[in-house]
C-alpha positions in Angstrom: -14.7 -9.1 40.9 -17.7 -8.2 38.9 -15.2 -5.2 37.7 -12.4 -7.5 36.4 -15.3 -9.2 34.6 -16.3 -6.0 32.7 -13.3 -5.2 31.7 -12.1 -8.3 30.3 -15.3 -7.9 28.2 -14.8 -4.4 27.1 -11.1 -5.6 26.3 -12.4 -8.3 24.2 -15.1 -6.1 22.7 -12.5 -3.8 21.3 -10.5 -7.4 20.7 -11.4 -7.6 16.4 -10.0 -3.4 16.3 -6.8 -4.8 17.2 -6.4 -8.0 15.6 -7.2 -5.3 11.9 -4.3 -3.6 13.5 -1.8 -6.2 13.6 -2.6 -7.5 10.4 -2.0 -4.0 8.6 0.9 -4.0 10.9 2.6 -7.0 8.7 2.0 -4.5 5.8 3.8 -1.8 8.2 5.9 -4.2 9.2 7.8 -4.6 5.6 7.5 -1.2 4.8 10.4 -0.7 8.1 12.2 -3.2 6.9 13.1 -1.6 3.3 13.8 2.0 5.6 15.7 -0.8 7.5 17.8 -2.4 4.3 18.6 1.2 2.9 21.5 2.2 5.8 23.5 -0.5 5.9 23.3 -1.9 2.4 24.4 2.1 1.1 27.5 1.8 3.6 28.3 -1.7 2.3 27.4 -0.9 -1.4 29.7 2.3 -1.6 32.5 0.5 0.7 35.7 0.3 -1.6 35.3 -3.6 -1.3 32.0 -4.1 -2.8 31.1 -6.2 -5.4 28.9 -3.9 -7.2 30.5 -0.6 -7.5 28.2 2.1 -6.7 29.2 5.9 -6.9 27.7 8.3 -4.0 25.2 9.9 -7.6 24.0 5.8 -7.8 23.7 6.2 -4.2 21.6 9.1 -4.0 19.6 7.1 -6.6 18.9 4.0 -5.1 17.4 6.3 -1.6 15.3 8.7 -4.1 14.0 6.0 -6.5 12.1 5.3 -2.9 10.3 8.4 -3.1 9.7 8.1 -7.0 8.2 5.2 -7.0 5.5 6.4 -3.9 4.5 9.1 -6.1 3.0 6.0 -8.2 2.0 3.9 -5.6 -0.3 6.8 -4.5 -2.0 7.2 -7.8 -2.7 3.6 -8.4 -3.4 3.4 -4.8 -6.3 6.2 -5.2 -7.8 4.6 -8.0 -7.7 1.2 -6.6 -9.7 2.2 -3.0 -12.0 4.1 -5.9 -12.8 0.7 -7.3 -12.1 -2.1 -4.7 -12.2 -0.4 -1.4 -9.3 0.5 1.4 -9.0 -3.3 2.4 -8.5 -4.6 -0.4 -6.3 -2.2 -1.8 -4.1 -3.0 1.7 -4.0 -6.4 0.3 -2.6 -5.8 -3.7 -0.2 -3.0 -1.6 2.0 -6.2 -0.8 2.5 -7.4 -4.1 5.0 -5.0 -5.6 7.1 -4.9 -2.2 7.4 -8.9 -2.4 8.6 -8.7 -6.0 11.0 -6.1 -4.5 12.4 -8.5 -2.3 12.8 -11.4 -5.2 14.5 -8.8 -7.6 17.1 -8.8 -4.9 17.7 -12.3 -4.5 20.5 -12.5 -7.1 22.1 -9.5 -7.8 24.8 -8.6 -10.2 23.6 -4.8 -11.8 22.9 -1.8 -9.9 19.7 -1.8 -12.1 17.7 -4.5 -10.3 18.4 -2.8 -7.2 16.6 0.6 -8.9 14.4 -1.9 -9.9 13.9 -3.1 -6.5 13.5 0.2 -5.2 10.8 1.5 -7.3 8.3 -1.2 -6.7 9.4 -1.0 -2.9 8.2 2.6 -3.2 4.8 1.6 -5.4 4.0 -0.4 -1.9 4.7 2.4 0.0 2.7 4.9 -2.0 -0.4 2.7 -2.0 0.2 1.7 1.6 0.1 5.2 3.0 -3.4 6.1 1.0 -5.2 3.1 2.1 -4.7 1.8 5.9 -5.5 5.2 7.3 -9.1 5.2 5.5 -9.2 1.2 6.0 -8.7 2.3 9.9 -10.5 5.1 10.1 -13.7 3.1 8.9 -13.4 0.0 11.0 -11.7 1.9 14.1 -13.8 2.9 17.3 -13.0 6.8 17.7 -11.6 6.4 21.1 -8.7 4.1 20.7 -8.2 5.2 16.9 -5.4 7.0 17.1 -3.4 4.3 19.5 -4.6 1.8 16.6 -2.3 3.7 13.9 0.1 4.3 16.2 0.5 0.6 17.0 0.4 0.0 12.7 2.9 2.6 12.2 5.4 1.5 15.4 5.8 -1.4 13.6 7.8 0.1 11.1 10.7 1.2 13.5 10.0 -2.3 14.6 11.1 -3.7 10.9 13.7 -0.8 10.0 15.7 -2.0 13.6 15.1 -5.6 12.0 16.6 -4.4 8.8 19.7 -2.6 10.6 20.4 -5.9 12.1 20.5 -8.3 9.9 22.2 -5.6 7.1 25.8 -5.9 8.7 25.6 -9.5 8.7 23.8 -10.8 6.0 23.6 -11.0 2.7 21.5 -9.2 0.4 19.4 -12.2 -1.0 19.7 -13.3 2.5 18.3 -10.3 4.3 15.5 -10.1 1.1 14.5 -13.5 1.9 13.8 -12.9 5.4 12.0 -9.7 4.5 9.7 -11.4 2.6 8.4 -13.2 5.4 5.7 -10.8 7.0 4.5 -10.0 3.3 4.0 -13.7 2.9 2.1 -14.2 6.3 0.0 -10.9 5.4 -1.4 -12.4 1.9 -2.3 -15.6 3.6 -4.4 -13.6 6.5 -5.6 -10.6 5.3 -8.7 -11.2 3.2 -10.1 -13.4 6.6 -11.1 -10.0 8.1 -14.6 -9.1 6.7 -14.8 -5.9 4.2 -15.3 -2.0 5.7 -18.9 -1.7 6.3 -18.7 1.3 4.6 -17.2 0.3 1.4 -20.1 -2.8 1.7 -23.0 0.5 2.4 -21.0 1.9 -1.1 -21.8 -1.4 -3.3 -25.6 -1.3 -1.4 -24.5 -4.9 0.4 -26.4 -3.5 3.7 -26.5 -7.4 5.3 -22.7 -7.9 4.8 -22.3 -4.9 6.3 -24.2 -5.0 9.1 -22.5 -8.4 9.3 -19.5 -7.0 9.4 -20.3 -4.1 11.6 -20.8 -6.9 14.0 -17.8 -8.8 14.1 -15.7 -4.9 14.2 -18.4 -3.4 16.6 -19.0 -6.1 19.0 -20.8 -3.8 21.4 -22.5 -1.7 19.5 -26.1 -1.6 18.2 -25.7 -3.1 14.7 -29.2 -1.9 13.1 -28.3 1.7 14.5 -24.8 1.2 13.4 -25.7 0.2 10.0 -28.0 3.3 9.1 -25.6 5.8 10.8 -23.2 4.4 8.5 -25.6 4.6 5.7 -26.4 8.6 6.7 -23.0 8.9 6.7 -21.9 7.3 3.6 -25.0 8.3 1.0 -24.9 12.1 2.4 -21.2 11.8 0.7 -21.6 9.9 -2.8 -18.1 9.9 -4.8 -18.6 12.7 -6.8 -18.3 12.2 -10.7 -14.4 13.4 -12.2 -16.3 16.6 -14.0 -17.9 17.3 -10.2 -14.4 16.4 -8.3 -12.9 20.0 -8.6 -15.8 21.6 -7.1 -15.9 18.7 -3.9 -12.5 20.2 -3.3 -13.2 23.7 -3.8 -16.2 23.7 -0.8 -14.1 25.1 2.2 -14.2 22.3 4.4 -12.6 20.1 1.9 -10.1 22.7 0.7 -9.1 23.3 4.6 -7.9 19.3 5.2 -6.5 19.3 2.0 -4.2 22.3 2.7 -3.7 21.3 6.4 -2.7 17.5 5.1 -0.3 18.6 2.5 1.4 21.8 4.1 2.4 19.0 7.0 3.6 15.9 5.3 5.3 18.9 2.8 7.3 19.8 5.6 7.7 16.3 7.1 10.0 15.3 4.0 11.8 18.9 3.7 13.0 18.6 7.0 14.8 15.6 5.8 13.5 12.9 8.5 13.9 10.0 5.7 17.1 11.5 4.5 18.4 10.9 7.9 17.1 7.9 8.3 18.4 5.9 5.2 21.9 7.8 5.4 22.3 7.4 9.2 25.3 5.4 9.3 27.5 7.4 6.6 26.2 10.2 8.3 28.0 8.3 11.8 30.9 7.2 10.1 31.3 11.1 8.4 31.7 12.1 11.8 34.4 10.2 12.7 32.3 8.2 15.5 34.6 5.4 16.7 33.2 4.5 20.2 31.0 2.3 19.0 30.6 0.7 15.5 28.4 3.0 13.1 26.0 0.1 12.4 25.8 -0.9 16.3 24.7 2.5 17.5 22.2 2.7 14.3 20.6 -0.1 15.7 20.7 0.8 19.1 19.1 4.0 18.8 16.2 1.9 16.6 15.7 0.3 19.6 14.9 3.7 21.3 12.8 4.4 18.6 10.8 1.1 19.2 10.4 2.3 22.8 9.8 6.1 22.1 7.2 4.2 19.4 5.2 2.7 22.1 4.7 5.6 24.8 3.4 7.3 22.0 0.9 5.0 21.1 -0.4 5.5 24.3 0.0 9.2 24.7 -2.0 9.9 21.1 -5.3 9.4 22.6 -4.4 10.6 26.0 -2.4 14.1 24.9 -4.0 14.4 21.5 -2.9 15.2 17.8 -1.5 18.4 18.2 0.7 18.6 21.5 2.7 15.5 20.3 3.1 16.7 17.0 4.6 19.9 18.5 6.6 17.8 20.8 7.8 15.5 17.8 8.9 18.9 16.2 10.3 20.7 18.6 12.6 17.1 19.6 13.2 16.6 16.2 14.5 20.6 15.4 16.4 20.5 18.5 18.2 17.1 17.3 19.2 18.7 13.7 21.0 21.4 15.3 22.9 19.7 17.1 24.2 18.1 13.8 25.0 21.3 12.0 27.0 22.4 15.4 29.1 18.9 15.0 29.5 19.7 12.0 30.4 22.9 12.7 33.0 22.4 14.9 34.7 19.7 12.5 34.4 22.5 9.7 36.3 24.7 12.1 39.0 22.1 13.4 37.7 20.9 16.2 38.9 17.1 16.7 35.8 15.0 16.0 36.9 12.5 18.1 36.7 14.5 21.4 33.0 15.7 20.4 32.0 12.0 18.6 29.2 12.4 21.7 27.2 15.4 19.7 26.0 13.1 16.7 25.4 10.1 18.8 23.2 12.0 20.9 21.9 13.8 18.3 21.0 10.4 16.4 19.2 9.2 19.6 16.9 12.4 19.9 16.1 12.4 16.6 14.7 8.6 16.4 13.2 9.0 19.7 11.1 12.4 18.6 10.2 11.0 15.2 8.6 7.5 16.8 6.9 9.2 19.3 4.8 11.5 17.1 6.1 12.3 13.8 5.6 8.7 12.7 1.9 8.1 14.1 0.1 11.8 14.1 0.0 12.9 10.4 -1.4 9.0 9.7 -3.9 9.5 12.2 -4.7 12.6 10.8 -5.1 11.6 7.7 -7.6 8.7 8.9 -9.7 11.2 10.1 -10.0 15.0 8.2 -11.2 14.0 4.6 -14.9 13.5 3.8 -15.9 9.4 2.3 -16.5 11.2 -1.0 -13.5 12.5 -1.5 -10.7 10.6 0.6 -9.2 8.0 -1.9 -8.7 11.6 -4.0 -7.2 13.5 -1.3 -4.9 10.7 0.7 -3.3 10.1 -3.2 -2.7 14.0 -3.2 -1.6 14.2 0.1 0.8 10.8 -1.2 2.0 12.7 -3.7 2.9 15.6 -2.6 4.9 13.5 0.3 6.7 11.4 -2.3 7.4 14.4 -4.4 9.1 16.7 -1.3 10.5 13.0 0.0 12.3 12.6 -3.8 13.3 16.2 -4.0 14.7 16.1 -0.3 16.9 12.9 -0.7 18.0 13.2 -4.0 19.0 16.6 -3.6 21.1 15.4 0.1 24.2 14.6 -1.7 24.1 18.2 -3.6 23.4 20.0 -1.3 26.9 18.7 0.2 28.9 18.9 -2.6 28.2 22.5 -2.1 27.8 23.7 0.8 28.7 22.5 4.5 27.1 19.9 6.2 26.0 22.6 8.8 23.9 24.4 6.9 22.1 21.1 5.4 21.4 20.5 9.4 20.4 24.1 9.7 18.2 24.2 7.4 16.3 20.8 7.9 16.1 22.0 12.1 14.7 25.2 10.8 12.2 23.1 8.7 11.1 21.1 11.8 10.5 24.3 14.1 8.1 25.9 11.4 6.4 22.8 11.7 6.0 23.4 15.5 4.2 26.5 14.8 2.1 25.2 12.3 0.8 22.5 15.0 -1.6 25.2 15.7 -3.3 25.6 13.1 -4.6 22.1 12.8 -7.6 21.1 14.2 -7.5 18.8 17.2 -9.6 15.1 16.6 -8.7 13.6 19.6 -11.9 11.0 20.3 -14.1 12.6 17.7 -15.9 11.1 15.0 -15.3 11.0 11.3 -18.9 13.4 11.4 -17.9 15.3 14.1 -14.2 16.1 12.7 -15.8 17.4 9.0 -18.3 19.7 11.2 -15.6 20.6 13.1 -13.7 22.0 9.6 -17.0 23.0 8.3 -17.1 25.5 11.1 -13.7 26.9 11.3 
């Protein structure tokens, strides 16, 4: 009895973690849901019957303008958690995305929908710098990593929301239902109080230690406040003339490399590419068992599931091993596309092995939910120094957005001139580098932020 009791009270003690959780996880939550809008909405907008005609080149536009606009999200993004913080900056991320949505309420030029695009990408370059360093300050280090992985499962959560309602709605009436969680996000977020140490930053040390109380409901405030103020003044934001030279000491150069080497490799194995083209990619290989757009959304379902063990395996297998896993799952799922495609090149009747890319489809969502989605996030919560991690998480955003433009845009080339089955090749290859390159990043299962930058100070 006296057991139940306790744990009901450490539950509700690590209650407030959670409840900053789900509200970034509205933010997440419409970030899916444009991933989600992308499939079904290129199928319908390159179908023969469409009312705005859109070549396979506009096509090929409207996924890379995505990744173009990230690459400015992540620079306004850095120098907004410069000047207003990592929750804040959460906030104004939901802005451009909601304009997104309007610009697609009436439609009647291909150029709103690049319009659309761009600003949905400005959310998600500023979303991806600021809610792992909004987590990783407010977060207790033992459930952190389950407390991205729960943010960023609700993003298979929105793109299976998106594959739904694309085959049967409209596109101002699938907008105005995307807008919903963006609308319920502004109205909630600024209730949570401020990062205790972006409050130790401006020198408010009673908010924060008011703060650190409502986040840290167990813990020793006063001792919480001046570990957070050791923590915080040992690592001043260096001036711009002084930034270089932050990034040049070895510890900071190391989680820099490590960050952008993996999320470089995230997009060059095509994992978005995959994503946003899945059902031309289904409908490509003749796949008539089941509708293109039903087995899309059936497999994010899986993904929702796969999503979910791997919130709770983060904390419990660690950074590394389900990274590898993700890989590996990931590498073996590509393959299996070039050998489809193979056998199609070579005359096989794609009707008698329609079961290859359906299966293939499944793995691949599975893998990528499980760890692909939720590990380099958490990683990036965790590796970079206060002084310098606005910097480096706009870097590391970037550099993502930059491979993630180069890698979709150049999708529809690369098949105009060459065979699908060396695109697949070459993206599985991709993904089992990545496997080996697992091991070479440091593990921060249950560690602190201090702990994880001596931890890189001593490698």
């Amino acid at each position: 009895m006296i057991g139940g009791i306790r744990n009901i009270l450490n539950n509700y003690s690590k209650l407030p973690y959670w409840i900053a959780a789900l509200e970034v996880g509205l933010l997440s939550l419409g970030v899916g849901l444009i991933s989600g809008w992308t499939s079904p909405y290129i199928a319908k907008l390159t179908s023969p019957d469409s009312p705005i005609k859109v070549s396979d080149a506009e096509a090929s536009w409207i996924v890379a303008l995505l990744s173009l606009g990230r690459i400015l999200g992540a620079i306004l993004g850095a120098i907004s958690v410069s000047l207003v913080g990592s929750k804040r900056t959460a906030f104004y991320a939901s802005i451009p995305q909601l304009v997104g949505w309007a610009l697609l309420l009436s439609v009647d030029s291909i150029y709103w929908i690049y319009a659309s695009r761009i600003l949905s990408g400005v959310c998600l370059g500023v979303f991806f710098v600021c809610f792992p360093l909004y987590i990783g300050e407010v977060a207790d280090p033992e459930i952190r990593g389950a407390l991205v992985a729960l943010i960023m499962n609700c993003q298979p959560l929105g793109t299976l929301l998106g594959n739904i309602m694309g085959p049967y709605l409209s596109m101002w009436q699938s907008a105005t239902i995307s807008s919903i969680p963006n609308l319920i996000f502004l109205a909630t977020f600024l209730m949570l109080p401020e990062s205790p140490h972006y409050l130790v930053k401006l020198g408010k040390h009673q908010e924060a230690e008011e703060a650190i109380k409502w986040y840290h409901r167990k813990a020793n405030s006063a001792e919480e406040l001046e570990n957070t103020k050791l923590f915080v003044n040992t690592k001043n934001a260096p001036s711009f003339c002084n930034l270089m030279k932050e990034f040049n000491k070895p510890h900071n150069r190391k989680a820099l490399i490590i960050a952008n080497v993996l999320f470089a490799f995230l997009q060059i194995s095509g994992l978005y590419t995959i994503t946003f083209y899945m059902e031309v990619l289904l409908r490509k290989a003749k796949v008539n068992i089941l509708e293109p757009s039903m087995i899309v959304i059936l497999v994010n379902t899986l993904g929702i599931v796969s999503g979910w063990i791997g919130m709770f395996a983060i904390d419990k297998c660690g950074r590394r091993v389900l990274l590898a896993l993700s890989s590996g799952g990931i590498s073996l799922s590509m393959m299996l596309l070039s050998a489809d495609s193979a056998l199609i090149h070579y005359g096989f009747d794609a009707e008698s092995i329609q079961w290859i890319p359906i299966v293939s489809v499944f793995i691949f969502q599975s893998f990528i939910c499980i760890g692909m989605v939720p590990v380099p996030c958490t990683i990036i919560s965790e590796i970079f120094s206060p002084n310098i991690k606005g910097y480096a998480s706009s870097m590391v955003s970037v550099t993502s957005g930059v491979f993630s433009f180069i890698s979709s845009k150049t999708y529809q080339n690369m098949l105009d001139i060459m065979p699908a089955e060396y695109v697949f090749a070459f993206y599985g290859s991709t993904m089992f580098l990545l496997v080996v390159y697992c091991f070479y990043i440091p593990e921060t299962k249950g560690k602190t932020l201090q702990e994880v930058q001596d931890i890189l100070e001593k490698r």
